[in-house]
C-alpha positions as CSV (number, residue, x, y, z in Angstrom):
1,X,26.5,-14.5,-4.3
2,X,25.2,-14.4,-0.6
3,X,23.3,-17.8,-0.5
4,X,23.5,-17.9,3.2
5,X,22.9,-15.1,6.1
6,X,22.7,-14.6,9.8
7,X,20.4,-13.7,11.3
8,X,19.9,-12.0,14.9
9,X,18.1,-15.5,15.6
10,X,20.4,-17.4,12.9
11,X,21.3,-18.6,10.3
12,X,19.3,-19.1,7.1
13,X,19.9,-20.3,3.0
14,X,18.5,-19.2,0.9
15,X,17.4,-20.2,-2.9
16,X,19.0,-19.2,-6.6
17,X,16.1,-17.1,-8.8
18,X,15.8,-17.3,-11.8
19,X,18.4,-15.2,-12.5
20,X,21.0,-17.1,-10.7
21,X,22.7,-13.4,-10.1
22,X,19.8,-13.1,-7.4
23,X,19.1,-15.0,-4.0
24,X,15.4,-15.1,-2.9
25,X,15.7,-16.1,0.8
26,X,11.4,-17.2,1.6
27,X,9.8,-17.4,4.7
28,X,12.3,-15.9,7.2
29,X,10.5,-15.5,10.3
30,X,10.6,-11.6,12.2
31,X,8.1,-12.7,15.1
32,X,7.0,-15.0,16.9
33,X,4.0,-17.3,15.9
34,X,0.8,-15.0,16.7
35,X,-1.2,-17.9,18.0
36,X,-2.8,-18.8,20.9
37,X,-2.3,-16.3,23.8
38,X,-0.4,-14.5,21.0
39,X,-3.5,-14.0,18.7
40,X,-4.3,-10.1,18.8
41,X,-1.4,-8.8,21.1
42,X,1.4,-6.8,19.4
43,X,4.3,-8.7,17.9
44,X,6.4,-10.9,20.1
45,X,10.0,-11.9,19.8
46,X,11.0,-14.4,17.8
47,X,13.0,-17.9,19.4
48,X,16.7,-18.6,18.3
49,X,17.1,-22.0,16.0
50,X,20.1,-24.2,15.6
51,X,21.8,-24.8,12.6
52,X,20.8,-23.2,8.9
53,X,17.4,-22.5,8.5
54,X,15.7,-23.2,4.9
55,X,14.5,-20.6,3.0
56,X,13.5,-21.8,0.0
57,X,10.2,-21.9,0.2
58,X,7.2,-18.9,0.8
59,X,5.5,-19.5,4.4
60,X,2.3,-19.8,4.6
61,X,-0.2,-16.4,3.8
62,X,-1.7,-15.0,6.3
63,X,-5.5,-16.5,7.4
64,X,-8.3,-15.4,5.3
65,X,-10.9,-16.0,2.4
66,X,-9.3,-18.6,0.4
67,X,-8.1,-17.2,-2.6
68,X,-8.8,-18.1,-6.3
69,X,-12.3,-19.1,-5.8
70,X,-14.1,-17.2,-8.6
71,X,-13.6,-15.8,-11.9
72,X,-13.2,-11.8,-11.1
73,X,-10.5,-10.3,-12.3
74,X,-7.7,-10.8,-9.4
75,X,-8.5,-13.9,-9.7
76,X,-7.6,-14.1,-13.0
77,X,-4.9,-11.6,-12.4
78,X,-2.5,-13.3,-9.2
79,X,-5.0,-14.9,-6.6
80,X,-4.8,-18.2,-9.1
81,X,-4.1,-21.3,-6.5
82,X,-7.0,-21.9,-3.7
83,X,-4.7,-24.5,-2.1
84,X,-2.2,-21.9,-1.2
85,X,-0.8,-22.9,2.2
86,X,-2.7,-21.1,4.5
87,X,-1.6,-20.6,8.9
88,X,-2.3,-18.6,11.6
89,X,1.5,-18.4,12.1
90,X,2.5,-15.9,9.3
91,X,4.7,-13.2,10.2
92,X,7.7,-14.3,8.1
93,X,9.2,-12.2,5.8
94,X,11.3,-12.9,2.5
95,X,14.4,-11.0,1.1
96,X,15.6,-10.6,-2.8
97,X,19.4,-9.4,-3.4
98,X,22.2,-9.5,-5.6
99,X,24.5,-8.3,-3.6
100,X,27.6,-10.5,-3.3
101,X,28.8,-9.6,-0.1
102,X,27.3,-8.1,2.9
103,X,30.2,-5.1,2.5
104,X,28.3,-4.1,-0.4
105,X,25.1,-1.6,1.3
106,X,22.3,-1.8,-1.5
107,X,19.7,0.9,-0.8
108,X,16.4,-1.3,0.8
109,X,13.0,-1.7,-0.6
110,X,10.5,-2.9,2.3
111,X,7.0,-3.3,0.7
112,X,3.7,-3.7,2.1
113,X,0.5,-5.6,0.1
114,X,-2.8,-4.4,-0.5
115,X,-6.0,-6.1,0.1
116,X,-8.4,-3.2,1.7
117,X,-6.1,-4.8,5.1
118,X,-8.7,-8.0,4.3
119,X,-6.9,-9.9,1.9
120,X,-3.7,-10.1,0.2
121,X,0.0,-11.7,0.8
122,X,3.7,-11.4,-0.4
123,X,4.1,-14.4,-2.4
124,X,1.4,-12.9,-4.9
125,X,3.3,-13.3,-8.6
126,X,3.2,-10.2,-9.7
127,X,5.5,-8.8,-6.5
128,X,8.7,-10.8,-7.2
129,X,11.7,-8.6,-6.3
130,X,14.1,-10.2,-8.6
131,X,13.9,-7.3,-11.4
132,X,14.3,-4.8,-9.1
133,X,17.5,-6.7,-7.1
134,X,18.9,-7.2,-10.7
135,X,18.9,-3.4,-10.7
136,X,21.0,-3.1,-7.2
137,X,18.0,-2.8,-4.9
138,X,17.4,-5.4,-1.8
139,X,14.0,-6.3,-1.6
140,X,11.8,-6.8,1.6
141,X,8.4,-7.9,1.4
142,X,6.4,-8.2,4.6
143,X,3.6,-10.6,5.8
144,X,1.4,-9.3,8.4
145,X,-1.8,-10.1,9.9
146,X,-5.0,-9.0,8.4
147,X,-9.0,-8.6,8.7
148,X,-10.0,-10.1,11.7
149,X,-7.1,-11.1,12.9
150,X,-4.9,-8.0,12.6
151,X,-7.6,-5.4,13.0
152,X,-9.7,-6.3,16.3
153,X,-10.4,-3.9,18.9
154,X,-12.3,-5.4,22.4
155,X,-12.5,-3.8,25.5
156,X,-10.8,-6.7,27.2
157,X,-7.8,-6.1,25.3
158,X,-7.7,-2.7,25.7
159,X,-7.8,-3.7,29.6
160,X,-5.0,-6.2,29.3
161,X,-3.0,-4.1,26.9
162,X,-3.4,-0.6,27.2
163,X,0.0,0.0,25.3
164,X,-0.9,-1.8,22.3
165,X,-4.8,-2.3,21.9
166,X,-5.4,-2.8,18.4
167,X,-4.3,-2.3,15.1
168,X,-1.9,-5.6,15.1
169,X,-1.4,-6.2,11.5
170,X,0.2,-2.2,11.8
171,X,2.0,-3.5,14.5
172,X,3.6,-6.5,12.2
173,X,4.6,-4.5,9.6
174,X,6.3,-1.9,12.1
175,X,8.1,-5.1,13.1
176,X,9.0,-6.3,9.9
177,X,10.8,-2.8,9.3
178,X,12.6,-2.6,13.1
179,X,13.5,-6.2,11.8
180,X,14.9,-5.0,8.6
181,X,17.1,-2.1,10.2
182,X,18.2,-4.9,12.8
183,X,19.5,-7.3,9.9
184,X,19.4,-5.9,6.3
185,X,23.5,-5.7,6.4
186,X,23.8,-9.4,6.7
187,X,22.2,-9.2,3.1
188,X,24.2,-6.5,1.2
189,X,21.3,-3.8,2.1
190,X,21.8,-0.4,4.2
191,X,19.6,0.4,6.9
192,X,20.3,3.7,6.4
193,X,18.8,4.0,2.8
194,X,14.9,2.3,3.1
195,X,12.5,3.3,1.1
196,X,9.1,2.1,1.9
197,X,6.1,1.0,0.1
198,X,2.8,-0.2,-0.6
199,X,-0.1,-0.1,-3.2
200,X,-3.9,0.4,-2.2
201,X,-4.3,-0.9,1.7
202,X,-0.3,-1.3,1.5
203,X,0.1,2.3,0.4
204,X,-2.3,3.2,3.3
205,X,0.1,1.3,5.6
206,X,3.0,3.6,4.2
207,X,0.9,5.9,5.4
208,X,0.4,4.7,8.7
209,X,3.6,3.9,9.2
210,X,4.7,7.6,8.4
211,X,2.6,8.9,10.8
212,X,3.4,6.7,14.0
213,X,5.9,8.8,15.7
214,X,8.0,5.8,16.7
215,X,8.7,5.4,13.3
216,X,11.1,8.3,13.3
217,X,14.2,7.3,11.7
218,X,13.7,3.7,10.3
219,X,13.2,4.8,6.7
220,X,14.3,7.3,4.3
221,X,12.1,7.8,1.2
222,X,8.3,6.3,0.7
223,X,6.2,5.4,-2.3
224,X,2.3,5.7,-1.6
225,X,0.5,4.0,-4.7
226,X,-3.3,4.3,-5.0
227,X,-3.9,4.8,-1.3
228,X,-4.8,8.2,-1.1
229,X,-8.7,7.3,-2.1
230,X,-10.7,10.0,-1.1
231,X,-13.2,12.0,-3.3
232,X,-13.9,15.1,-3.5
233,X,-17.5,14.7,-3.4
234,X,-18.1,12.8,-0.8
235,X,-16.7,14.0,3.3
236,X,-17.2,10.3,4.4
237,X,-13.5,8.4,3.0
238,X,-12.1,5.1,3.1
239,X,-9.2,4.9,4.9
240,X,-9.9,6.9,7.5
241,X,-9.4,4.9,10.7
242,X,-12.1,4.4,13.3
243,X,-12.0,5.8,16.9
244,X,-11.5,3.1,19.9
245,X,-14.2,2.9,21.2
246,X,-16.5,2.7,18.4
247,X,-13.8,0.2,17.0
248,X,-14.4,-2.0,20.4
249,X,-18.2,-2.0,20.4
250,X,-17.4,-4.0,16.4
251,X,-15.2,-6.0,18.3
252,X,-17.8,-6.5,21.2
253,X,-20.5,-7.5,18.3
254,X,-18.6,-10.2,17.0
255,X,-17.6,-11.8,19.9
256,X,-21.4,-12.1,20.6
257,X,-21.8,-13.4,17.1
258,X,-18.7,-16.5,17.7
259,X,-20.9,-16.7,21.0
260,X,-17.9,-16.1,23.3
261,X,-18.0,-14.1,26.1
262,X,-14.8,-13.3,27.2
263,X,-10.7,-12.6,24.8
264,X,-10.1,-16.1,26.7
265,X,-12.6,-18.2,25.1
266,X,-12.2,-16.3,21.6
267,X,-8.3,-17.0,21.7
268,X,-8.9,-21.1,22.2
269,X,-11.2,-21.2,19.2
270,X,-9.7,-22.8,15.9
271,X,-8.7,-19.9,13.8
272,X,-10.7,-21.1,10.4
273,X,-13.8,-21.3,12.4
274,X,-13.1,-17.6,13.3
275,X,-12.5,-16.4,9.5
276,X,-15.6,-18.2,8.3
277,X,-17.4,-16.6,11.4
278,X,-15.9,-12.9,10.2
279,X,-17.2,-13.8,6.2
280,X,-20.7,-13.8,7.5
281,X,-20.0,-11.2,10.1
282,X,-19.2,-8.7,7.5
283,X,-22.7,-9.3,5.5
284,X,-23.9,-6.9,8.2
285,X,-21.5,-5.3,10.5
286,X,-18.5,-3.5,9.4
287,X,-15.0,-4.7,8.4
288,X,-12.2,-4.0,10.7
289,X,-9.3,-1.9,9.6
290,X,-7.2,0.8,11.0
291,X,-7.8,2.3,14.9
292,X,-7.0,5.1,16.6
293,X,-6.0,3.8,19.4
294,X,-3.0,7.2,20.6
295,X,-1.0,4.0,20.4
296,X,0.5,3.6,17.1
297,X,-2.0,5.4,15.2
298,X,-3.3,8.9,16.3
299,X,-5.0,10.2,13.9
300,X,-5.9,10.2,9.8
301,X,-2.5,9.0,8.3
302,X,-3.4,11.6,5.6
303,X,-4.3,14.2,7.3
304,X,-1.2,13.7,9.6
305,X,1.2,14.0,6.2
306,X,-0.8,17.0,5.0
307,X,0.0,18.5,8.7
308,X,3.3,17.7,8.8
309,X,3.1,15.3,11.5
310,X,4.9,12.5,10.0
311,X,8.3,11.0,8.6
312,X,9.2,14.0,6.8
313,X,11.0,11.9,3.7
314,X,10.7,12.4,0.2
315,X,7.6,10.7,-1.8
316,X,6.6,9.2,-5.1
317,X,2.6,8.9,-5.4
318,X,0.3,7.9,-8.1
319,X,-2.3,6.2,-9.7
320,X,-4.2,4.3,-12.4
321,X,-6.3,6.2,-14.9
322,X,-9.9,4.3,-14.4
323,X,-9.6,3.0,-10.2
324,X,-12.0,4.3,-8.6
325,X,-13.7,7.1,-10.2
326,X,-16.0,9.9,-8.4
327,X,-19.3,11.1,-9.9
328,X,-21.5,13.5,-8.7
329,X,-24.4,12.3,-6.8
330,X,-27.3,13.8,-9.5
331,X,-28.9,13.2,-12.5
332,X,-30.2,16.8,-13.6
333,X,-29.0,20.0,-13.4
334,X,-31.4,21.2,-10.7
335,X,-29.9,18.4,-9.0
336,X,-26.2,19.4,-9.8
337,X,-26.8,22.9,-8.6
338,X,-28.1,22.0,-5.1
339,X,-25.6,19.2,-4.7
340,X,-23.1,21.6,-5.6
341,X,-24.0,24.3,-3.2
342,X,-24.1,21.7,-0.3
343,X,-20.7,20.7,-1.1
344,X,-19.2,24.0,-1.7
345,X,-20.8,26.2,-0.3
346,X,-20.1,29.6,-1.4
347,X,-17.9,28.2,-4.3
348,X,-20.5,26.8,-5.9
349,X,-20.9,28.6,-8.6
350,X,-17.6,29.1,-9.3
351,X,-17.8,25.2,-10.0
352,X,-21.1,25.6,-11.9
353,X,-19.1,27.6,-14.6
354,X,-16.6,25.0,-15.5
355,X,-17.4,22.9,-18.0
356,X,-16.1,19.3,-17.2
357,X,-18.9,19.9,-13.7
358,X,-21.8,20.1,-16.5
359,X,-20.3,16.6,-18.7
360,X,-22.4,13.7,-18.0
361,X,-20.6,10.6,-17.4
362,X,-22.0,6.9,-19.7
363,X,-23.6,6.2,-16.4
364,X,-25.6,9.5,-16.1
365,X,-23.7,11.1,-13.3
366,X,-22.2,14.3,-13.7
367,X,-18.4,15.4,-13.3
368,X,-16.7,12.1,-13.3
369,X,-12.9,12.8,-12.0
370,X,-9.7,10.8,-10.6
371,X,-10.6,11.3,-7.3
372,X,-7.1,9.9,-5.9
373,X,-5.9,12.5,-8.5
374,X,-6.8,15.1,-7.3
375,X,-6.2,14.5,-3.8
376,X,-2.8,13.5,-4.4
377,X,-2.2,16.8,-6.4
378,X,-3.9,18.9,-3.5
379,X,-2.1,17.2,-1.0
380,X,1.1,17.5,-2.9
381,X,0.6,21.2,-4.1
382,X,-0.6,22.3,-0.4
383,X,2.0,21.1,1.3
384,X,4.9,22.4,-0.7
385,X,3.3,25.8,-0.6
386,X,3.5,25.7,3.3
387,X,6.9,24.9,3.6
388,X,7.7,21.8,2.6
389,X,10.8,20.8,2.0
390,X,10.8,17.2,0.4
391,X,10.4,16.6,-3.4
392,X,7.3,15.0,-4.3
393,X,6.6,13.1,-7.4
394,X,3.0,12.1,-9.0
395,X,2.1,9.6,-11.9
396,X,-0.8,8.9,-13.6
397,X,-0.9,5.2,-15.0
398,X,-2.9,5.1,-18.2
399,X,-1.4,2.7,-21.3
400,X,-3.8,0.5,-23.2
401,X,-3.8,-3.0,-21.1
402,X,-4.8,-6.2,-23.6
403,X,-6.7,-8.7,-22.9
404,X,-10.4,-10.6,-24.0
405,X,-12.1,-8.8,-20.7
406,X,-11.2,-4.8,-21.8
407,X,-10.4,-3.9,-18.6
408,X,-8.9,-0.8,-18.7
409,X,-6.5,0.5,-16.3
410,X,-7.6,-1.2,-13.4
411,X,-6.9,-0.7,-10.0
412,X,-3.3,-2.4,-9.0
413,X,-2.6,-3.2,-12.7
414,X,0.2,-0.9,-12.4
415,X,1.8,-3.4,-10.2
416,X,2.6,-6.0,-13.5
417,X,5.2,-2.3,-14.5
418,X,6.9,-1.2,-11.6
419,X,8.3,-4.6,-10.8
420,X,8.7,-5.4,-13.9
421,X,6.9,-8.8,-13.9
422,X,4.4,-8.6,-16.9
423,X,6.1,-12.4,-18.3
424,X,3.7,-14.3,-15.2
425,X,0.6,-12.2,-15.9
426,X,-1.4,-14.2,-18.8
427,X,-2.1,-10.7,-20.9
428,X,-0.8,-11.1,-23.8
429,X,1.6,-7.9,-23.5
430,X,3.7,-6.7,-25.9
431,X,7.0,-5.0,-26.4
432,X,6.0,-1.4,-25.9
433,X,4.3,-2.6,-22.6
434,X,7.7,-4.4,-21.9
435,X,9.6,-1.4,-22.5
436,X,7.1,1.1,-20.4
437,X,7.6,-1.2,-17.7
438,X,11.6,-1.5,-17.2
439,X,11.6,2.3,-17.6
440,X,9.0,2.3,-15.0
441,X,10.9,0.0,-12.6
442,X,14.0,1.9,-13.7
443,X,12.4,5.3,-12.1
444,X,11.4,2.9,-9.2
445,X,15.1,1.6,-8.5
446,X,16.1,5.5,-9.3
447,X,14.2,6.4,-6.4
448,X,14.7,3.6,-3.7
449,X,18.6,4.4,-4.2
450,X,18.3,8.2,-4.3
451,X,15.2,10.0,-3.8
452,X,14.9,11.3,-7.3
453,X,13.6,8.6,-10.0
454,X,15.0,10.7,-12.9
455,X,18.3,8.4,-14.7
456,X,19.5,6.7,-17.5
457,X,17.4,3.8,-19.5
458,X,19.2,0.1,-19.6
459,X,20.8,1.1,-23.0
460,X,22.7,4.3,-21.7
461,X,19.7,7.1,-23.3
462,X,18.7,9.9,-20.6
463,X,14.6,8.7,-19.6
464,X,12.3,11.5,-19.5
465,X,12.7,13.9,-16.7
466,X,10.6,13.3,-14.0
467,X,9.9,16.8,-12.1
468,X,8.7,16.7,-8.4
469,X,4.9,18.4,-8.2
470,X,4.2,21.8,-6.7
471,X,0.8,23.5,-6.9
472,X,3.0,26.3,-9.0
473,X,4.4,24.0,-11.2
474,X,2.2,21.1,-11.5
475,X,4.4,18.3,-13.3
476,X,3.2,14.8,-13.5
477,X,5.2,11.6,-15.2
478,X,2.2,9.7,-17.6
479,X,2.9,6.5,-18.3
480,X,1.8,5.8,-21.8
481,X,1.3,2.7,-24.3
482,X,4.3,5.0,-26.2
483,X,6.2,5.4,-22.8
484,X,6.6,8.0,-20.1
485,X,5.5,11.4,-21.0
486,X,6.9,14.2,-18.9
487,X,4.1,16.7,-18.6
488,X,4.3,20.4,-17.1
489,X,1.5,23.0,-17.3
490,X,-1.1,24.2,-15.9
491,X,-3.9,22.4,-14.0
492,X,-6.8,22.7,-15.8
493,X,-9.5,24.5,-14.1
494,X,-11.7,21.2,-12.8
495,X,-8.6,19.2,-11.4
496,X,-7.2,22.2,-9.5
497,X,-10.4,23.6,-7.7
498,X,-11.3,19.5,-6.7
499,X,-7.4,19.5,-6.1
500,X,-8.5,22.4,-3.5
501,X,-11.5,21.3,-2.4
502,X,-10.1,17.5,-1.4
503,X,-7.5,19.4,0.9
504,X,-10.2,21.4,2.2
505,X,-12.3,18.5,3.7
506,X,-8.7,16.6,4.9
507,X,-8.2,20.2,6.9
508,X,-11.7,20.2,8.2
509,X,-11.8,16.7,9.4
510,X,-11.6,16.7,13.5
């Protein structure tokens, strides 16, 4: 087993899992500390050490609301200890692998977390590697800066670093990759086989990073989960980052509201008094998130991949059954109609005839639909009928999940599956979720190590073929309370013209 490593700033040890087949090295640091004149400037090199480095133990997550206060349901689900160590210094990174030499080249997971870029950190339960190393994958998940701290723009920074302006917690994870491709051998892992990956604001980061032309080279496949939220109904999106300079005037607002007047004054204050300061910032002002800065981001990541103008690698996408859910904004049919002609146009009646349009939701809305769905599909369908080249493969998520609050399949429930940690989630699972979810972290592994997730289950028997997506062959992998259902046929008429229309409004965006 490779309990120790060097790295290109030294040594480090690392720690037996559970499965004693599998070291977790914790806490390994990629950057220097981003404090004081290092708080919102890109990543800076990280200082050499002397001796062996411990890394046994998670560092600390990165600054923000304290988790675990509350009883919603990720606080019930992973955000469970509010005295979770908590710095300013947080760029560390941790690594799980089997491999029992560095000879050995294991194809390279690096993931990203989600949190809407606000929240969120690697040492959350639910993303322990250790299944997926026990299945010949090295694991990489990244810390990075976030809300406040990772997303300010200011029009003193963008004076005093016109290279690298904003978008810092981007700019981390970038790091955390070019760190990976730097070291990954002295682990057993192959630069030249990462896959990349992220769930909600993580799989937006995929995005990003797919889009940021110095990416070029530094991975090789990508896995997008729940990120692509737009809906069909609505030309406003999440996601969608904001341009500099209206970015700057946010960042201009709040330093009025800390009651600083200058990036020199805002960098000495004590960085809890600057979260709590951002919690009652956000009650009225907006939260800070992606830029385009024509630095590292230049555009919507999604409209970028629809374009063409990204890492052109192969991609698995998906997402839960009930997250985030689009209705039509009316209550009556006259309503419907003129809402429906607004939206599209001269389509409009064409929509008016299918029958799911006319369904009223339990909340009264009309046309309730999957609106990452249908995006993904659109995306996916467009894009291999203009010439693309890659496979790409969607999921829908939709098994029964127990529990005393009902909850459906939430958003980032999922997550429990594809790294196959359901035994530290308190749902009282059973075997036929247990068995869903090593086939599903089977297709995951399939796909980290070769681009296609299709392969054999643990006991030898050939899983259900998973067929990449194309608008002429829509095939989608459910994942069922029975198992994985491979499904091919037609797109019914109210998925494929929203499928349409999402692309549209991604191709009309300026």
């Amino acid at each position: 087993m490779i309990r120790t490593a060097k790295t290109e700033n030294g040594w480090v040890r690392g720690i037996e899992a559970a499965d004693p087949r599998i070291t977790a090295f914790k806490g390994i640091p990629f950057a220097a500390p981003p404090v004081g004149e290092n708080r919102w400037r890109a990543p800076q090199p990280c200082e050499d050490w002397e001796g062996i480095r411990d890394a046994s133990r998670f560092a600390p997550i990165a600054v923000q609301d304290t988790p675990g206060i509350g009883d919603n349901i990720y606080c019930r689900e992973w955000h469970v200890d509010p005295e979770i160590p908590m710095d300013e210094d947080c760029l560390y990174l941790n690594v799980y692998t089997g491999a029992k030499s560095p000879e050995e080249k294991q194809p390279v997971l690096v993931w990203f977390y989600g949190g809407a870029l606000q929240w969120g950190y690697p040492s959350e339960m639910e993303f322990d590697g250790e299944r997926l190393s026990r299945r010949g994958v090295v694991v990489v998940t990244v810390n990075y800066r976030i809300n406040v701290f990772g997303f300010l723009a200011h029009p003193q920074i963008t004076r005093q670093q016109p290279k690298a302006p904003a978008n810092f917690g981007s700019l981390d994870q970038q790091a955390g990759l070019k760190w990976v491709t730097r070291n990954i051998r002295a682990f057993g892992g192959d630069p030249d086989k990462i896959t990349i990956a992220g769930q909600s604001a993580g799989g937006g980061s995929v995005l990003s990073q797919m889009a940021c032309p110095g990416n070029v080279g530094l991975f090789h496949r990508a896995v997008i989960m729940s990120a692509m939220i737009r809906s069909p109904y609505q030309e406003e999106a999440v996601g969608i980052p904001k341009p500099l300079c209206e970015a700057e005037k946010n960042g201009t607002d709040f330093f009025e509201f800390l009651g600083v007047s200058s990036l020199e004054e805002a960098r000495k204050l004590d960085a809890f008094y600057i979260r709590d300061k951002y919690a009652q910032y956000v009650q009225n002002f907006p939260r800070m998130a992606t830029v385009e800065d024509h630095c590292f981001c230049y555009g919507d990541p999604l409209k970028l991949f629809l374009e063409g103008k990204c890492a052109d690698v192969p991609v698995m996408a998906g997402n839960t059954k009930d997250e985030f859910p689009s209705f039509l904004p009316a209550k009556s049919e006259k309503e419907l109609e003129d809402v429906a002609r607004r939206l599209f146009g001269q389509r409009a009646e064409e929509f008016l005839q299918i029958p799911e349009a006319k369904r009223l939701d339990e909340t009264g809305y009309y046309g309730k639909v999957c609106g990452l769905e249908c995006t993904i599909k659109g995306v996916f369908g467009w894009k291999k009928e203009n010439g693309g080249k890659q496979d790409y493969y969607y999921y829908r998520f939709e098994p029964d999940i127990p529990g005393w609050d009902q909850p459906g399949c939430f958003h980032s429930v999922d997550l429990w599956f594809f790294f196959e940690t359901l035994a530290k989630c308190w749902r009282p699972f059973t075997g036929r979720h247990y068995d869903l979810a090593r086939q599903m972290c089977n297709y995951w592994a399939n796909f980290i190590k070769t681009g296609d997730p299709n392969g054999l289950d643990g006991d030898g028997t050939k899983m259900p073929q998973w067929i990449p997506y194309t608008g002429k062959q829509p095939s989608e992998m459910v994942f069922t309370s029975q198992g994985p259902v491979s499904v091919q046929k037609e797109e019914n008429a109210y998925v494929k013209f929203l499928s349409e229309e999402s692309v549209r409004q991604i191709r009309a965006q300026k």
